[in-house]
N, C-alpha and C positions, 0 to 999 in steps of 0.2 A: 423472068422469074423461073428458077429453077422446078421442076415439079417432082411430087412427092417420092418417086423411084429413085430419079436421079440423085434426089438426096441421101436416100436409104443406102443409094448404092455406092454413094463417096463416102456416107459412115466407114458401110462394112469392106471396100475395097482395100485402106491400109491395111487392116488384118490378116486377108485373103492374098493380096500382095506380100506380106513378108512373113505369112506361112509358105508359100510357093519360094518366091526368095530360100528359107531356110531349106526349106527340101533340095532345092537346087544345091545351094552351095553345100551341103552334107554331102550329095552325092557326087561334087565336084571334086572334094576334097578326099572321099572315098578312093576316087575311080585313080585321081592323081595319087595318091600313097598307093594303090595297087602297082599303078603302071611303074613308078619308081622302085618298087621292091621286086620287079620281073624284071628290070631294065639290071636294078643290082646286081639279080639273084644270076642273070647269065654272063654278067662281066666276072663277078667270081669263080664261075666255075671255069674260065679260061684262064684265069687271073690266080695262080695258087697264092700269091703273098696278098692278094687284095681281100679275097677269100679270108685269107688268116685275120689279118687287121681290119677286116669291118662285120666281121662272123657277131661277135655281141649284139653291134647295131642291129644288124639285119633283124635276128633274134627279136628282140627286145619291141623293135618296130613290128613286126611280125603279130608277138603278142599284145603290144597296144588296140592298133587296128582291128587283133579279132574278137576282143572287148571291148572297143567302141562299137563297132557291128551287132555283137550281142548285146548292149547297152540300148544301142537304135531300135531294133527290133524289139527285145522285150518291151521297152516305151512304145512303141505305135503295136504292140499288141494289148498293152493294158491297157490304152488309151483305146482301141474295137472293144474291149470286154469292159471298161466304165462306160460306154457309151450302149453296149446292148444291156444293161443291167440299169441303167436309169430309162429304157424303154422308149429312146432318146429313135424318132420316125426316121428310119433307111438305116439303121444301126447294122441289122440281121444282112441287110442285102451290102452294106459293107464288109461285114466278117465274110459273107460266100465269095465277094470278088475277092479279100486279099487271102481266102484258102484256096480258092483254085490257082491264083497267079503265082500264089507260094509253090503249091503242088506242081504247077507245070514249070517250075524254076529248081526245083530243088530235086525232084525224081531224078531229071536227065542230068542233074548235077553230082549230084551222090552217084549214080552209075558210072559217067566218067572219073568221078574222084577214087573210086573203088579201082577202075583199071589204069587208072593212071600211079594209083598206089602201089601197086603188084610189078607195076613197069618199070618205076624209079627205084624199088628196093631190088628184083632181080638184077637191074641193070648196074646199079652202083656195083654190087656184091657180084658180079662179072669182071669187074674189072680189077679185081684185087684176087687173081688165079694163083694156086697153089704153086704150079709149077715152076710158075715165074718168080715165086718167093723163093724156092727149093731153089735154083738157080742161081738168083744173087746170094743166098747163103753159101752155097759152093763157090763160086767163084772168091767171094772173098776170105773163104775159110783156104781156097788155094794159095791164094796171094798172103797169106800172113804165114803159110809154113813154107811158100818161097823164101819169104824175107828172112824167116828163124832159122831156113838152111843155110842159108848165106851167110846169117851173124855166127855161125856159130862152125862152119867151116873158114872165119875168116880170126874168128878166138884160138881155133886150133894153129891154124898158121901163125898167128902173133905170137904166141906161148912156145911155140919150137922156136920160131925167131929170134925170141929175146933171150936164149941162154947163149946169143956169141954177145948177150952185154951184160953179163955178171960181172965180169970180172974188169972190165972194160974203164978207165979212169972218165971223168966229166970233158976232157980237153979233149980227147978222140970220137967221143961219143957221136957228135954231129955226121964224120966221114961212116962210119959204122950206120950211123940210121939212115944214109942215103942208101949205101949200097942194101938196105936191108928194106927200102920203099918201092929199089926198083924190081926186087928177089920177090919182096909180096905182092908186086903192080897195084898200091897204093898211092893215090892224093899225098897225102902228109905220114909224118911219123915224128913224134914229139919222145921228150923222156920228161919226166916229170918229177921232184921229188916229192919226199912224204907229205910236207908243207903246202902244195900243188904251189912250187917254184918251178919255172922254166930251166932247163937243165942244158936243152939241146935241141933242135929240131930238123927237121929237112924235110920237103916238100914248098907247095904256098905261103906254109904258114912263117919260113923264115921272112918274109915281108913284112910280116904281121908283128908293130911292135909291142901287140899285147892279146895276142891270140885266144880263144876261147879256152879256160880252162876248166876241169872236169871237176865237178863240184865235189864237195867234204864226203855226201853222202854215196858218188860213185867211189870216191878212192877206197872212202871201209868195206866197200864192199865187193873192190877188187883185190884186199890186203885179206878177206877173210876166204873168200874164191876164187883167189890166183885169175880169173880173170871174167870179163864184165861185158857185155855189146849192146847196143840201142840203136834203133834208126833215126835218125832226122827226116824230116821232111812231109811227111804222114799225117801230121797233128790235126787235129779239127780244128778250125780258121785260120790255118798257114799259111803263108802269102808268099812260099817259093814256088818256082818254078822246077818243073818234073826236072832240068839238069842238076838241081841244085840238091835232091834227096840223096842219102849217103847214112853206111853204117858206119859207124864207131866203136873199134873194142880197147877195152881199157884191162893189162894182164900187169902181174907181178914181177918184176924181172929181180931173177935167182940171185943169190949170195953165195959165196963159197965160202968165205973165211968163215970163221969161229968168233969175230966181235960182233959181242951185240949191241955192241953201241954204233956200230954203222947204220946211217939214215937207209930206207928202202928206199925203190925208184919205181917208178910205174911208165910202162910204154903205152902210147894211146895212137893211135892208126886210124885213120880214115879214109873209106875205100866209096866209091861212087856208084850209084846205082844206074842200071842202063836206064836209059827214058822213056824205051817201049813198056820194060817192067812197070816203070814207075806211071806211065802214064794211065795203062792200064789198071794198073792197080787203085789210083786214083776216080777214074771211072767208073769203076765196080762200087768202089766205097759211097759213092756219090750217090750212084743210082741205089744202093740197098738204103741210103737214109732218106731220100727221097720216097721211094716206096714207103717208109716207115712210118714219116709224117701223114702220107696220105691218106696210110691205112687205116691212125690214128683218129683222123679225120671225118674218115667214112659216114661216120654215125650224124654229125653234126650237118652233113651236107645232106645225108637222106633227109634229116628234120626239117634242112631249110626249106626240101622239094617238097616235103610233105604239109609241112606249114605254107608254102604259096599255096599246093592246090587247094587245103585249106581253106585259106582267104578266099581263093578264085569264088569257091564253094560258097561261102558268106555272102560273098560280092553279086552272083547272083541269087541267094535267096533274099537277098535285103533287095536289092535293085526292082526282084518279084510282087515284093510287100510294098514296096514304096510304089510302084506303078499301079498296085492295086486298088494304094489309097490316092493317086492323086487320080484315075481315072474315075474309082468310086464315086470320090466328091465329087466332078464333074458331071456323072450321071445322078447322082441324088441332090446335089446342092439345091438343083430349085424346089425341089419336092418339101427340103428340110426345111428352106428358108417357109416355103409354103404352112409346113408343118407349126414353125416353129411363131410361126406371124399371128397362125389360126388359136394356137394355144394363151400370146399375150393377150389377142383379145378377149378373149374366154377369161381372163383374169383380171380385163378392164384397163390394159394397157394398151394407150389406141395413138402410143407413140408412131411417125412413120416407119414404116418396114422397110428393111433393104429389097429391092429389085434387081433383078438382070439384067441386062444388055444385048443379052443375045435372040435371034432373030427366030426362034424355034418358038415353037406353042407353049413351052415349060416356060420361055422368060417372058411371054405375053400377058400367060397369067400373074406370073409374079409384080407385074408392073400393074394389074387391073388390081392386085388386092394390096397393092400399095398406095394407089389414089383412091380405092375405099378407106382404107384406113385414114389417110391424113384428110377424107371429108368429114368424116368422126371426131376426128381430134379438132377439126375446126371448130365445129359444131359444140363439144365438150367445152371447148377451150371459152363456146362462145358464153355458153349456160354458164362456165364456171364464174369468167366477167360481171355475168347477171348478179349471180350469187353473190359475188365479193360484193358490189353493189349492194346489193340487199342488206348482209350484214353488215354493213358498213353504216350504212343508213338505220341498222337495226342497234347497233351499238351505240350513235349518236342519240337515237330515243331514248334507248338505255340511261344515258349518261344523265339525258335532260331531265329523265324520271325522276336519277337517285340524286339531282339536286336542286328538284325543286321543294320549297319548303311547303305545297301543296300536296294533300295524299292522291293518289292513286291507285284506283284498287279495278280487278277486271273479275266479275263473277259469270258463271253462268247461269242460264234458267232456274236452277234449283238453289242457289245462292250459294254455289260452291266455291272458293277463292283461287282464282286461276292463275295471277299474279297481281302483287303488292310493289310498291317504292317504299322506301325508306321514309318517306315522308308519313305515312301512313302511323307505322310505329310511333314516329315521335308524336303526334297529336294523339293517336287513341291510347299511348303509353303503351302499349300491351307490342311482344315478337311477333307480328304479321306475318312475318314470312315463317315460322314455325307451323304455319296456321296454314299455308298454302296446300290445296286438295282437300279443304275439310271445308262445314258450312257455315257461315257467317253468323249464326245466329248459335253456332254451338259454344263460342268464344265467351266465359263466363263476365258479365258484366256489359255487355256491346250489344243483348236480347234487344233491346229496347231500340237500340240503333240498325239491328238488321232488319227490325219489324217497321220500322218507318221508313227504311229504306227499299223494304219489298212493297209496300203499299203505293207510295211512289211509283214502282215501276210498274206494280197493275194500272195504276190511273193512266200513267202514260201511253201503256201500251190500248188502255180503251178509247183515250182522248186523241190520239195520233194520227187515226183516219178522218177525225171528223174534224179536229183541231190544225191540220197540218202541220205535226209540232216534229223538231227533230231533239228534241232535250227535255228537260227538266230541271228544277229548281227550287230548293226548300233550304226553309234555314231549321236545323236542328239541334233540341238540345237536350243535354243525356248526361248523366252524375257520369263521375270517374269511373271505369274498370277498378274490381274490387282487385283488391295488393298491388294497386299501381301507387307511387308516393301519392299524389293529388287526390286518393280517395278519402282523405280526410284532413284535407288540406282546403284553406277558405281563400287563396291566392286571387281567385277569379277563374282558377282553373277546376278545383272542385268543383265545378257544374261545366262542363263542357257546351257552349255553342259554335256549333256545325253551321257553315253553309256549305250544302250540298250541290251536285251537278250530276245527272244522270245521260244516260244518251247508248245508243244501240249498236253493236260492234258488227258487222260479218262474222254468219256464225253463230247467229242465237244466244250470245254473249253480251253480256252489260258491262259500258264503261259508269266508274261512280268517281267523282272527284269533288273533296273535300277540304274544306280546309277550316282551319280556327279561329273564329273572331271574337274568342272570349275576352282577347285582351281589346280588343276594340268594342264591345259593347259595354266593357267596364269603364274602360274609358266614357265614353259616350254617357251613362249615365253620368261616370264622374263630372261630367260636362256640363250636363244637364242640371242635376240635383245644385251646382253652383250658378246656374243662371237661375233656378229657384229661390237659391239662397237671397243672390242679391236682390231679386227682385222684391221676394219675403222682407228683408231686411229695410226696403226702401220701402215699401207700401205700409208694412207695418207699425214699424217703429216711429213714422208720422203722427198718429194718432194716436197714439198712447200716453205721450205723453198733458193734449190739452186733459184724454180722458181723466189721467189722475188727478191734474188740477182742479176737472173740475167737479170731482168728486170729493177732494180736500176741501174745494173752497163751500160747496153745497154743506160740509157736517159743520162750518164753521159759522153758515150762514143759520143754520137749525141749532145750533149749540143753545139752549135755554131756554126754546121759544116752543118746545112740544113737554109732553110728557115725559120722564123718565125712562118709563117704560120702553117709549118710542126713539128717545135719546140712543137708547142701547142696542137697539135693530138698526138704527140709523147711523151709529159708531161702527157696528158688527160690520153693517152693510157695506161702506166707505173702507173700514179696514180689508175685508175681501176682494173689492174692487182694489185698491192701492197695491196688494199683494200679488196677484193673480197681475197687473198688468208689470211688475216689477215681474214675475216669471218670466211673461210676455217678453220685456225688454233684454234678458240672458238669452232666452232663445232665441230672439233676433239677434243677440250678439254674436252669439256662437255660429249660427248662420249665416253673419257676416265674416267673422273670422275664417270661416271655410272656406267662403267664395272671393276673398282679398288675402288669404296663405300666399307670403312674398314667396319669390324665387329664392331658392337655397343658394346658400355661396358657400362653394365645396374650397375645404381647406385641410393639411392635412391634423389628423384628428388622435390622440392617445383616447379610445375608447375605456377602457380600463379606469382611469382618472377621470370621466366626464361620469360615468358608473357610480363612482365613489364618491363623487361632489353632491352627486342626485341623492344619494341612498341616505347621504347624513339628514336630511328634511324629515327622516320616514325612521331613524332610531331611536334610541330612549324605549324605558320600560313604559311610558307612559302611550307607547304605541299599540294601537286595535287588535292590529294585524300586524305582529312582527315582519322585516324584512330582511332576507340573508343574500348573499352574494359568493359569487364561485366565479374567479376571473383568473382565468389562464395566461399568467405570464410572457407564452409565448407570442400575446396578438400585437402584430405590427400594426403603425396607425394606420388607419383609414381615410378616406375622401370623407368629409361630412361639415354640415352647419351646425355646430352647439347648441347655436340657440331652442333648434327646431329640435333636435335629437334631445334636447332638456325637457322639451313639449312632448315626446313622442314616451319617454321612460314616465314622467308621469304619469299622459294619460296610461297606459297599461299598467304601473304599480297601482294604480286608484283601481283601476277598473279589478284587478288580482285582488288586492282586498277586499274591494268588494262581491267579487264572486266567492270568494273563500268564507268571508262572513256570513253571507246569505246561505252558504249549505253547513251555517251552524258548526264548522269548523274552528276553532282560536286555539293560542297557545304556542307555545315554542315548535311544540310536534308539528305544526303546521302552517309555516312560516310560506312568505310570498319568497321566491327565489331567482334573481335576478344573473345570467349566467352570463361567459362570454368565452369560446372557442374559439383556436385557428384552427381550419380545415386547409389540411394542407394539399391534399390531393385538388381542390376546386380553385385554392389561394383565394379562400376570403376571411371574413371572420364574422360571426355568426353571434346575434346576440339574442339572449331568449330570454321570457318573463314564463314561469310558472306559477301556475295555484292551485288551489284543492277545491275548486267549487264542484258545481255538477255536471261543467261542460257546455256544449252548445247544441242544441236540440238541430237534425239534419236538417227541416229547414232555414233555420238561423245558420247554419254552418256556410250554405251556400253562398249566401249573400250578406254574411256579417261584416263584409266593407264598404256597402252602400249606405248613406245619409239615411237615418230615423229608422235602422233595423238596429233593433236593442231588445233583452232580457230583461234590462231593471222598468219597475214601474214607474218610476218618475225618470228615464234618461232618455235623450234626443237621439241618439244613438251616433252621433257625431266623431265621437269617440275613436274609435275605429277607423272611420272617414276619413279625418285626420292623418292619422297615423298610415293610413295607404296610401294618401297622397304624399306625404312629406319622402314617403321612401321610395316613390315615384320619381321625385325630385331626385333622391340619389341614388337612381338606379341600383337598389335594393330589393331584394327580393324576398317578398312576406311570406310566412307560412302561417296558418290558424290551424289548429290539432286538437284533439281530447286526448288525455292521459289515460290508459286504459292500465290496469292491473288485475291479472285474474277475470281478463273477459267484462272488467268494470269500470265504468268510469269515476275515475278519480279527481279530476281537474282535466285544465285547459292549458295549452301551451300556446304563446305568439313569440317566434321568430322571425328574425331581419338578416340578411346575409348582405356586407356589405363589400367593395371591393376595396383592396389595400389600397397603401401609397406608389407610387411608382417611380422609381428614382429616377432623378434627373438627366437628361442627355449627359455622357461629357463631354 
């Protein structure tokens, strides 16, 4: 296992590696463009035509290099001056090493560059001496009035020459221009006519079957100046040899006669020049353009010298700065690393640190605060595990909380709400968690349940030493939270019963867990009140009937054998008894019918039309209590039994009449109102009976679904009973309400919310 330095230190080593790397090869590549442009700059100065053709290069390379140098440097100075201005530890004592190593590179470098500047320009500018210009100017200013003496003493001789050939016919001509090559000790001697036709020649050139002749522009211009000379040989890059240079004069040769229709003739002569003239003369000319180019030059070669030492100049103040900074780092590196290790912890970064390798005190420490460090990180790393753990574990509760259909709630001593589940909300109806950091008991409607629930916690906490209890347990029960729907709703939920659970957290804090068992105590009675039933119906209904016999057969057995008088106490009597046990025998029936309600067989159902079948029983003007209907088109059928649902709209149209009757209500204005809704948001449909009685007094309201709680004075209250069960059976959902208007009550509402049909697989 690797340990925490070593780690740190193969982090940071690639970067540290190919910042050295770069530094190297910058200055590799420096040093090599240096040495190639001295290796140049002194091949050209021996080298005049290498000099010529690589003078741009050199140049251009020149200036590259000493803007990449200035480029280097400006970058590793910005980069010392970003690094002391973010107050970045060993910043300051890097800027003093790469000024001093600048300073002691660049002083003795500027001094020599200054006397090596003064050296190269006096010295170039020695070598281009006046005297030695003055001189090849003479020389070749003698050699060209050599030559012009010569052309022009050799015109004068052609021109006296040529009057023994005025007069001279073409056929003789040739013996005449010999004798006349060997009088002027010429090479050649041509005649030529006006046309530049060959006429005659003598010399060389008679070999010659087509000799050189003297172009258009020399003959006008011997025809207009009697006569004409030029040198050959001379030219700038002529490729004869000094025997070969030679004057040429081209003269008019005279006419005598008086026709001017005779063609002219032109003599042309060519005389040879010695070789010692020529050569020297050549020489001279050589040497004055050679000086001319170089002199030309001068300027461009002092630049190149002055642009190496230049560079040299650069080469050491970069080579100064670079030594500065990689020695710098070397001596601050461990301090920085140190620095820089001390500052992440200080910010809670307890990642390993890079280390040193090296065997000095500076890399010892470095490696001691880098296995502090990665014992931190262990240690963090270990807590953090914990942690993840913890909330992981704390999320899982979480989860368990907001789905259990049980409440939970966490108070403190003073019953302040620390946190709630969701479960919580949906039994007490009321946002619990809006509620969360206020007191239990401030929650309008819940008084009653935070005071039972604080009494509780006194008791337990008195009884807990003596009792060795760790919980508690109460069942409680407490009307709806007011503006929750259920506060005036007779479901089974308008009276809420609570079974509680209490128990002591760490922390002086109380757990409370709750849950709903209204629909289970409802049940439970429902349960109950039907083994009543039946039992009522079986014990009772026994005996009732010998009683009426034999009360019938006693008035029949006294019929005529008392008094009158007595006759009619004893009819009264008999009749009361016979009436009163026929009551008897309705409410056993009804109590049997309660406790033997078959099982519903759910089929689908057009509620709308089973509405309309029920309601015709209950029209006509000869009706009590008119009844109207409001049925929304849109209700798809429902699950339901007819039969029972025929049971269930009666009893409520009976019972609506008769609440409405009893508060002295009749008349059209105040008809029974039988409705039917789709709610489409919930996808049910909703069936309701309204009336206009008085309503149901709270404590009737709470329990107006359990057997024998009734308003009318002569009803069993079954009614209702009924009617919860049957919608029990199909999973319906009752409501009981008062109609309130202007803060009054107007009537009573009972609603059934049923679930649709649901179509079939395909």
């Amino acid at each position: 296992m690797k340990s925490p330095a070593a780690g740190g230190d193969q982090r940071h080593a690639p970067q540290s590696t190919a910042l050295r790397w770069t530094y190297g090869v910058v200055l590799a590549i420096v040093v090599a463009i240096g040495l190639v442009l001295m290796f140049l700059l002194t091949q050209a100065t021996g080298n005049r035509e290498l000099y010529e053709r690589n003078y741009a290069l050199l140049f251009t390379l020149n200036v590259v290099v000493a803007v990449a140098l200035l480029v280097v440097i400006a970058w590793v100075a910005w980069r010392l001056m970003r690094r002391l201005r973010q107050g970045r530890f060993g910043s300051r004592l890097l800027v003093k090493l790469a000024m001093i190593f600048a300073l002691a590179g660049f002083v003795p470098g500027l001094l020599i560059y200054v006397v090596s500047y003064q050296f190269v320009s006096r010295s170039i500018e020695s070598w281009f001496d006046v005297q030695v210009e003055g001189a090849l100017e003479a020389g070749l200013g003698l050699g060209r009035s050599t030559l012009e003496t010569l052309s022009n003493d050799l015109a004068i001789k052609t021109r006296a020459a040529s009057v023994s050939l005025q007069d001279a016919p073409d056929v003789v001509a040739g013996l005449m221009l010999e004798r006349l090559r060997e009088q002027l000790e010429v090479r050649d001697a041509i005649l030529w006519s006006a046309n530049g036709q060959l006429l005659a020649s003598a010399g060389d050139s008679r070999f010659l079957l087509n000799p050189e002749r003297p172009a258009p522009a020399q003959l006008r211009k011997a025809r207009s100046q009697r006569a004409v000379t030029w040198v050959e040989g001379f030219e700038e890059g002529t490729a004869m040899a000094p025997a070969q240079a030679r004057i040429k004069a081209l003269v008019l040769v005279p006419r005598t006669g008086l026709d001017m229709l005779d063609e002219p003739r032109f003599l042309m002569v060519t005389q040879v020049l010695p070789e010692t003239l020529v050569a020297n003369a050549l020489a001279v000319t050589e040497a004055h353009r050679e000086y001319q180019e170089r002199a030309l030059a001068r300027q461009g070669l002092r630049r190149m010298y002055i642009g190496t030492l230049t560079l040299s100049l650069f080469l050491s103040v970069f080579g100064a700065v670079l030594l500065a900074v990689v020695l710098g780092n070397q001596i601050t590196r461990p301090l920085l690393l140190l620095a820089e290790g001390v500052r992440q912890v200080a910010s809670g970064d307890l990642t390993p640190k890079a280390a040193l390798q090296g065997r000095d005190e500076l890399g010892g420490l470095t490696r001691s605060f880098a296995d502090m460090t990665q014992q931190l990180a262990d240690a963090r790393r270990a807590v953090e595990v914990s942690m993840e753990q913890v909330n992981a574990a704390r999320e899982n509760l979480q989860t368990i909380l907001d789905n259990l259909t049980a409440g939970v709630m966490v108070l403190d001593a003073n019953g302040v709400i620390q946190s709630v589940n969701p479960g919580a909300t949906r039994i007490l109806r009321v946002p619990m968690a809006a509620w969360e950091g206020r007191r239990l008991a401030d929650i309008e409607g819940l008084e009653e349940f935070a005071r039972s629930v604080k009494q509780q916690f006194d008791r337990f906490v008195e009884e807990r030493a003596e009792h060795a209890l760790d919980h508690w347990q109460q069942s409680i029960e407490l009307g709806a939270p007011a503006g929750s729907p259920a506060a005036d709703s007779a479901d089974g939920r308008g009276t809420l019963t609570l079974v509680a659970r209490g128990a002591e957290l760490p922390g002086k804090a109380w757990l409370l867990v709750f849950d709903d068992i209204s629909e289970i105590v409802s049940a439970q009675r429902a349960q109950a009140w039907g083994e009543v039933a039946r039992r009522l119906a079986h014990e009772i209904k026994n005996p009732l009937t010998p009683i009426q016999l034999s009360a019938e057969r006693l008035e029949r057995k006294l019929a005529g054998k008392v008094e009158e008088a007595e006759q009619a106490v004893v009819t009264k009597s008999v009749k009361t008894i016979v009436d009163q046990v026929d009551a008897m025998k309705r409410l056993v029936n009804e109590f049997r019918d309660y406790a033997r309600l078959p099982a519903a067989e759910l089929h689908a159902l057009d509620l709308n039309a089973l509405v309309g079948e029920v309601l015709q029983l209950y029209g006509g003007s000869t009706a009590r209590i008119p009844v109207a209907k409001e049925l929304d088109a849109r209700c798809p059928p429902v699950m339901g039994d007819a039969q029972q649902l025929r049971q269930v709209l009666h009893n409520l149209v009976q019972n609506a009449q008769d609440a409405t009757e009893s508060a002295g209500r009749s008349g059209p204005e105040f008809p029974v109102t039988v409705r039917t809704q789709w709610v489409e948001a919930s996808g049910r449909v909703r069936l309701s009976v309204l009336d206009w009685g008085t309503g149901f007094p709270e404590a009737i309201l709470k329990r107006a679904f359990e057997p024998y709680v009734t308003t009318k004075p002569k009803g069993t209250g079954l009614g209702l009973a009924v009617v919860k069960k049957i919608a029990d059976e199909h999973g319906a959902r009752i409501d009981l309400a008062n109609r309130l208007a202007e803060d009054q009550v107007v009537g009573a509402q009972v609603s059934l919310s049923f679930a649709v049909e649901k179509p079939a697989p395909a």
